[in-house]
C-alpha positions in Angstrom: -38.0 1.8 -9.8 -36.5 0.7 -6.6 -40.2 -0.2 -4.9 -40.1 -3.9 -5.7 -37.0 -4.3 -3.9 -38.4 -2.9 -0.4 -39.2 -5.2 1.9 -37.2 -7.6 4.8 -35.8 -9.8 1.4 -32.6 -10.0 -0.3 -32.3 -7.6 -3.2 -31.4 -8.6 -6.7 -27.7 -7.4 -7.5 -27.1 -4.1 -7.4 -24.2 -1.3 -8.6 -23.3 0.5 -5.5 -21.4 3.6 -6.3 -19.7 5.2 -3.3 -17.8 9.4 -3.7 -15.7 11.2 -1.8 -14.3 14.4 -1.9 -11.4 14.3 0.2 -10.6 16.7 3.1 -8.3 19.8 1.3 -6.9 22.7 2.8 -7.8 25.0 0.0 -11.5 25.5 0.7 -10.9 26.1 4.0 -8.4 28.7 3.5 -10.2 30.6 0.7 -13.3 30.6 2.5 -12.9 29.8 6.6 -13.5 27.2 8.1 -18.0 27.7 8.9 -18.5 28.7 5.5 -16.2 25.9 4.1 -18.4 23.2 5.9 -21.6 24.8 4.6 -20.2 24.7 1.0 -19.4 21.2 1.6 -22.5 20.5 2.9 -24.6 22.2 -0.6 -21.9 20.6 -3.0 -22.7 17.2 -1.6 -26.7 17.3 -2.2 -25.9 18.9 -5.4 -24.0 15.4 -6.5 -26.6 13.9 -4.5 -29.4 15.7 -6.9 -26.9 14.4 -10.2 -26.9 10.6 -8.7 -30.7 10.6 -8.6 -31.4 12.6 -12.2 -29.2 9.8 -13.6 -31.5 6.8 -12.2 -29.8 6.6 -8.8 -31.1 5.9 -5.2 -29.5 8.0 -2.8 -29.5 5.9 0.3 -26.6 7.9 2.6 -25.0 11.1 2.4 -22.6 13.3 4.6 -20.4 16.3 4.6 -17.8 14.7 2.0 -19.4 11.3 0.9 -22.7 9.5 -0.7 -23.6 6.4 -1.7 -25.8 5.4 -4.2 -27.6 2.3 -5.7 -28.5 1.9 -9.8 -30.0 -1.3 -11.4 -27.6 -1.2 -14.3 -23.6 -0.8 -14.3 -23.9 1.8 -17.3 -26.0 3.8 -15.5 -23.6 3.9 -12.4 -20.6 5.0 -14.9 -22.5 7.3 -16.7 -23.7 8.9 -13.5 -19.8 9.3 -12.3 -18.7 10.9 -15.2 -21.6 13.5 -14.6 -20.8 14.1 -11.1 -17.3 14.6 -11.4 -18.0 17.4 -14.5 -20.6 18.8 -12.5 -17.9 19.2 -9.7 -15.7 21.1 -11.5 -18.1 23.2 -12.7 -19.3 24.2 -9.4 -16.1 24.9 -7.8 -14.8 26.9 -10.8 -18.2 28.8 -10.3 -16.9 30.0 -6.9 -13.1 30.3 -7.8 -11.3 29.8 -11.1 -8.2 28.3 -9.1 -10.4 25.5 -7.1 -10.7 21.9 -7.6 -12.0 19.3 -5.4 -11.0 15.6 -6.4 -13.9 13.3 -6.6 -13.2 9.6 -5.5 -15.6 7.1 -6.9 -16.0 3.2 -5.9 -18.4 0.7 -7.4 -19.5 -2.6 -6.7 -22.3 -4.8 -7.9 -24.1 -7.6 -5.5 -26.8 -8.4 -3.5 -28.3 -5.1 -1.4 -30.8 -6.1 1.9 -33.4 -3.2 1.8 -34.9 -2.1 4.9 -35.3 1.6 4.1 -33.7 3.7 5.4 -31.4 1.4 5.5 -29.4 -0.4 2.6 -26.9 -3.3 3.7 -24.5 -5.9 2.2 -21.1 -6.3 1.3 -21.4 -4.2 -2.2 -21.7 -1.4 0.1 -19.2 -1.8 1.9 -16.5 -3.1 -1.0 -17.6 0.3 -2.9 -16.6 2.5 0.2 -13.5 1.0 0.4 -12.9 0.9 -3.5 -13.6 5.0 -2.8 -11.4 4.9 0.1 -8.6 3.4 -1.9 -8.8 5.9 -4.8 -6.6 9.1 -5.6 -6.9 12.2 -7.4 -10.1 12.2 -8.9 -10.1 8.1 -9.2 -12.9 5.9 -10.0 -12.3 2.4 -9.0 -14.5 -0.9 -10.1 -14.7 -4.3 -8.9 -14.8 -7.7 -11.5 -18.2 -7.4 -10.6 -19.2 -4.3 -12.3 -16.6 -4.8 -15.1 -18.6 -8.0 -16.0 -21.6 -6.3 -16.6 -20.7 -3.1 -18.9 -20.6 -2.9 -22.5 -17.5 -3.6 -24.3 -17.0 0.4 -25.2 -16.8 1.1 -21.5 -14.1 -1.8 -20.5 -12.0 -0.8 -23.5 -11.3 2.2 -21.3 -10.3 0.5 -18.2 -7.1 0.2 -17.0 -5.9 -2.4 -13.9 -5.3 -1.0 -10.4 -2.9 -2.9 -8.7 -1.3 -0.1 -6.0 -4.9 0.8 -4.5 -6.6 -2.2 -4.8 -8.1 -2.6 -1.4 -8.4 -6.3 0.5 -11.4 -8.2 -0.2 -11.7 -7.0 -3.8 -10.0 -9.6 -6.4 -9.7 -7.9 -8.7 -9.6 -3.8 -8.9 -9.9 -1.4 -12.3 -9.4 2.4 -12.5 -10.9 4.7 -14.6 -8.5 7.4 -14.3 -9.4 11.2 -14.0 -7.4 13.9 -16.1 -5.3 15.7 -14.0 -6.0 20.1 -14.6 -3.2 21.3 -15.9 -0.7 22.9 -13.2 -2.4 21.5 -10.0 0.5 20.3 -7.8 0.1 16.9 -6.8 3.2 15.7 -5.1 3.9 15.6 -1.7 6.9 14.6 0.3 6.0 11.4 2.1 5.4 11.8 5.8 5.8 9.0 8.3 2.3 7.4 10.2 3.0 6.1 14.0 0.4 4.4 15.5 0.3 2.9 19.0 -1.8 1.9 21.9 -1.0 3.2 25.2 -1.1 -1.0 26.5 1.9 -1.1 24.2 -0.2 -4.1 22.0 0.0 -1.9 18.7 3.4 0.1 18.1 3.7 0.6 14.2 5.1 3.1 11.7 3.6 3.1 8.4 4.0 5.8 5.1 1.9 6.1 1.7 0.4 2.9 0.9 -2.7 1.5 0.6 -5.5 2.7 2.8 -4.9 1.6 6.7 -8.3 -0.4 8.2 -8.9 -0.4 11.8 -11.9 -2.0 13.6 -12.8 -5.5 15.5 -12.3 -7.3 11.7 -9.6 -10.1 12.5 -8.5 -9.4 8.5 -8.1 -5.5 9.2 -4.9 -4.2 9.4 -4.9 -3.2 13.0 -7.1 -4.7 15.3 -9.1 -3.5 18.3 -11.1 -5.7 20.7 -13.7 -3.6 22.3 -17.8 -3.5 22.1 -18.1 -0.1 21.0 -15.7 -0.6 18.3 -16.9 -1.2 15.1 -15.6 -4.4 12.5 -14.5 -1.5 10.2 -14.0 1.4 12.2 -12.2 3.7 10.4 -9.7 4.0 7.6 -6.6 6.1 7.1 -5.3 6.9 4.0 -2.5 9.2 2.4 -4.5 12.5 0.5 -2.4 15.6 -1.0 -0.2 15.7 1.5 -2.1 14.8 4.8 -3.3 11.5 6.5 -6.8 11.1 6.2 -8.9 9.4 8.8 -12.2 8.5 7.2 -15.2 7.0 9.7 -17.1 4.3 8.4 -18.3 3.3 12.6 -21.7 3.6 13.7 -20.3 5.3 17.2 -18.2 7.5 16.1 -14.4 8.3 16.2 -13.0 11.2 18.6 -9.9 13.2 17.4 -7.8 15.1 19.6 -4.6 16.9 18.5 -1.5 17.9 21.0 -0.9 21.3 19.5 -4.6 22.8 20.4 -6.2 20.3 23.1 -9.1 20.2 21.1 -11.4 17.4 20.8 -13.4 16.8 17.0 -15.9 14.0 16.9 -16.4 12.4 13.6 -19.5 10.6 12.5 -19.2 9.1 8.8 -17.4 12.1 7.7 -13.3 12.5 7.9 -10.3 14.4 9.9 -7.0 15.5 8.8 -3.8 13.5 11.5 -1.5 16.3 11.8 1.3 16.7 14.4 1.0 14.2 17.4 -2.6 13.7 19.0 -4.8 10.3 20.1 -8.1 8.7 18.9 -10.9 7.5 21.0 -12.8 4.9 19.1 -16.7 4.2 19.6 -16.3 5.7 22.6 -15.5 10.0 23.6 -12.6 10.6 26.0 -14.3 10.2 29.6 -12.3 10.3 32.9 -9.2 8.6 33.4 -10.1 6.7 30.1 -7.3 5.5 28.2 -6.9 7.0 23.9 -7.1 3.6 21.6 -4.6 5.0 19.4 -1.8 7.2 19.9 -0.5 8.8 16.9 2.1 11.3 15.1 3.1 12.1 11.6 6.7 13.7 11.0 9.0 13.4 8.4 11.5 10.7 7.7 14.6 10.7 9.7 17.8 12.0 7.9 19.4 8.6 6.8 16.1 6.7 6.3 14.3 6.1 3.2 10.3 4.8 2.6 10.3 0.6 1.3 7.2 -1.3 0.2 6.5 -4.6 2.1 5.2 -7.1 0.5 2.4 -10.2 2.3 2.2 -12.5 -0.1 0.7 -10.9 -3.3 -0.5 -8.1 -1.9 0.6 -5.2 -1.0 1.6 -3.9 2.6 2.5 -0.8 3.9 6.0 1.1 3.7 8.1 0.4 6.2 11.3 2.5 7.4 15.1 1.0 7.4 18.4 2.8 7.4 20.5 4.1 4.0 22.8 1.7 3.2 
């Protein structure tokens, strides 16, 4: 199907359909922590075995993400819709009380095809349409929207809280929520700051936080091994999850144990106070990029949303009046 396209040539535009199943404690409490990953790692290439029986071309996968290309946006819906059913169906094979949240982006445009290795901005607008997504979200670009039937967009509904920069327009399919799964979680604050003293921010549920060399992302980092988008933080169930979208690599080390997790294209839970090495491991004397911590709001202070213009910022803290 996909044979024409590969070559050194601009492909035709394509639906790029990014999922991930966001870091959750459960699994690894139910099952520990080696045989947790391992699950992971079979429920993945189990979606990834969906994507493909549904017309898909699987062109990355990891731990907790894949992204896929179709020729046709009905395919790329109809393809989400199985995955997500053939989830739950998994998980409930291995425990009646588990459920892992599938977040789905899509994007349609042009796709450069050097295999293995697929590029263009559809790519990367569907991972951060994924990114932006909660709870078993899927998420669509205009793009896609203009190209499905009228019996699919008659089920859409606008996104206006997760829509990601660089997306005009965003619309949510929204996932039914199993009955008596608790969702809410108190709100947490986000501190972020370099140890040069150039970054020192605090931030709370909002949209998705982008770090990277990218003058447009939300905190910029001028270094060579950094990528444009390096990695993005976002607010899941309770926990602040740092997703890696680099092509070096992001190094996570928490106060409370000392130990050092590298993550490559995969994610990390910020808990507690701890630093991140971006692009680059922790070597020497060599200075963290990011310090961080996440602690509850101060008694007397309450979350606010900050608005840029007509888009959506992050919370900010101020005093109870």
């Amino acid at each position: 199907m996909f044979e024409k396209w590969r070559g050194l040539r601009p492909a035709p535009e394509l639906v790029a359909l990014s999922a991930q199943i966001p870091a959750t404690h459960a699994l690894f409490v139910l099952m520990g922590e080696t045989k947790a990953i391992a699950f992971m790692d079979r429920t993945v290439n189990r979606l990834a075995h969906s994507a493909a029986s549904a017309s898909g071309l699987v062109v990355h996968l990891d731990s907790t993400s894949l992204l896929v290309l179709f020729e046709q946006a009905e395919q790329a819906m109809r393809a989400a819709k199985a995955m997500r059913a053939h989830l739950d169906q998994w998980c409930q094979n291995l425990n009646e009380h588990l459920r892992l949240d599938l977040d789905i982006g899509l994007s349609c445009g042009a796709v450069l095809c050097r295999p293995p290795s697929y590029e263009g901005q559809a790519l990367l607008r569907a991972v951060s349409l994924a990114t932006g997504a909660n709870d078993g979200q899927t998420l669509l670009d205009e793009a896609v929207v203009a190209r499905l039937p009228e019996t699919f967009v008659s089920q859409l509904q606008p996104a206006t809280a997760s829509e990601p920069e660089g997306v005009r327009r965003a619309w949510m399919v929204a996932n039914a929520q199993a009955p008596g799964t608790p969702r809410v979680a108190a709100p947490l604050w986000l501190k972020l700051r370099s140890p040069d003293g150039r970054v020192n921010l605090t931030l709370a549920p909002g949209r998705p936080i982008r770090i990277g060399r990218d003058r447009r992302a939300d905190v910029v980092l001028q270094s060579a091994v950094i990528s444009h988008q390096h990695v993005v933080i976002a607010w899941r169930h309770g926990y602040y999850t740092i997703f890696d979208t680099s092509r070096n690599g992001t190094w996570l080390q928490t106060d409370r144990t000392g130990s050092i997790t590298r993550i490559v294209h995969s994610v990390g839970l910020l808990d507690g106070c701890g630093s991140l090495h971006l692009g680059e491991g922790p070597q020497g004397s060599r200075s963290p990029d990011l310090l961080f911590s996440v602690t509850p709001p101060p008694a007397g202070h309450e979350l606010t949303i900050v608005q840029r213009g007509s888009s959506e910022s992050f919370a900010l803290t101020r005093p109870v009046a």
